[in-house]
C-alpha positions in Angstrom: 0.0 0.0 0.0 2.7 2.3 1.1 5.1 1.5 -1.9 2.2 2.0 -4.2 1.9 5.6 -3.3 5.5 6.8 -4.0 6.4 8.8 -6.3 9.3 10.7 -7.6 7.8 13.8 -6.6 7.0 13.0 -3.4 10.8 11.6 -2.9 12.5 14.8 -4.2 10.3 17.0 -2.2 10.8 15.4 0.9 14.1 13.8 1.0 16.0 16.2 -1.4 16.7 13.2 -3.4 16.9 13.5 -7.6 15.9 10.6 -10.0 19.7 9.3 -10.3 20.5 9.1 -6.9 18.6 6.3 -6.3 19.7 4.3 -9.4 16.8 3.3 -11.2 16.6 3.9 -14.3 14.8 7.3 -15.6 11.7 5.2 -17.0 11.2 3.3 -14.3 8.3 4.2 -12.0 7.5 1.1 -9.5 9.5 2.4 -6.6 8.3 -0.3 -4.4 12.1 -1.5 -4.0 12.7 1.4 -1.9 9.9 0.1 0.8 12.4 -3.0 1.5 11.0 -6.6 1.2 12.8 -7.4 4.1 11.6 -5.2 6.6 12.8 -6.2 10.3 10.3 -5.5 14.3 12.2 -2.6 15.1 9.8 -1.7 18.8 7.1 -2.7 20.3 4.8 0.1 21.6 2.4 -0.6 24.1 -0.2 2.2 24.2 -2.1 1.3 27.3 -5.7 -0.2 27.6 -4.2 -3.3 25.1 -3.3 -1.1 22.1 0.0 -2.2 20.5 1.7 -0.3 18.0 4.7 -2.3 16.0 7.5 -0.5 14.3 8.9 -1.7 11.3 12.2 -0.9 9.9 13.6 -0.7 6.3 16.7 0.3 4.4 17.0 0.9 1.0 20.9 1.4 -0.5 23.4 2.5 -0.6 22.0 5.4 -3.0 24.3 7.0 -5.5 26.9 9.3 -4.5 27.1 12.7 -4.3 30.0 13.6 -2.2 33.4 11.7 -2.1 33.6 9.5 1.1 29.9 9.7 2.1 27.8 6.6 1.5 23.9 7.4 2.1 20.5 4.5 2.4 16.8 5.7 2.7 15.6 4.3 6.2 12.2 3.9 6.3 10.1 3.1 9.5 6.0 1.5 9.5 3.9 2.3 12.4 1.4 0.2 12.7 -1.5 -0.6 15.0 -2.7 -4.3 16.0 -5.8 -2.8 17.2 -7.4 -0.8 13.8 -5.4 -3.0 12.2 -4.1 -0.1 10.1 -0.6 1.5 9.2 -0.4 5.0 11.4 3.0 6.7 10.3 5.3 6.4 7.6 8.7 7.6 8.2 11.3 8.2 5.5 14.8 9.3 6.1 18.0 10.0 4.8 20.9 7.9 7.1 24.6 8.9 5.7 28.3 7.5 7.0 31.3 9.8 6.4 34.4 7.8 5.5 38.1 9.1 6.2 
């Protein structure tokens, strides 16, 4: 559902990120890949009166890049609750290492 709603748009806006930095090619549009497969339980939050919310944990790289010595992924964290039964929060974020 999530990766279904991402677009390029919505990536450069909100991460800064251009077409090429994420290695696709420029026709491509199913950015589903970026939403890993292999997300991983990242918390467990427990909201009081048995409401549970899980966090989810992705990452997607290393992207392209753009400075010498600096390797970047795209993080992505899934909120969801056990009780609605629904996804509350979708987190994207940009998570770099500086190399010496």
């Amino acid at each position: 559902m999530v990766a279904r709603q991402l677009t390029f748009t919505n990536i450069k806006e909100h991460l800064g990120l251009e077409e090429s930095d994420l290695g696709f090619a420029t026709d491509f549009k199913d950015l589903g890949a970026i939403i890993s497969d292999h997300m991983k339980l990242s918390a467990h939050i427990d909201k009081g009166g048995g409401r549970r919310w899980l966090v989810f944990e992705g990452t997607y790289g290393p992207l392209r890049p753009s400075i010498p010595l600096v390797v970047r992924w795209i993080k992505t964290y899934i909120t969801y609750d056990t009780v609605d039964k629904r996804i509350i929060r979708v987190t994207m974020t940009i998570e770099g290492q500086k190399f010496e």
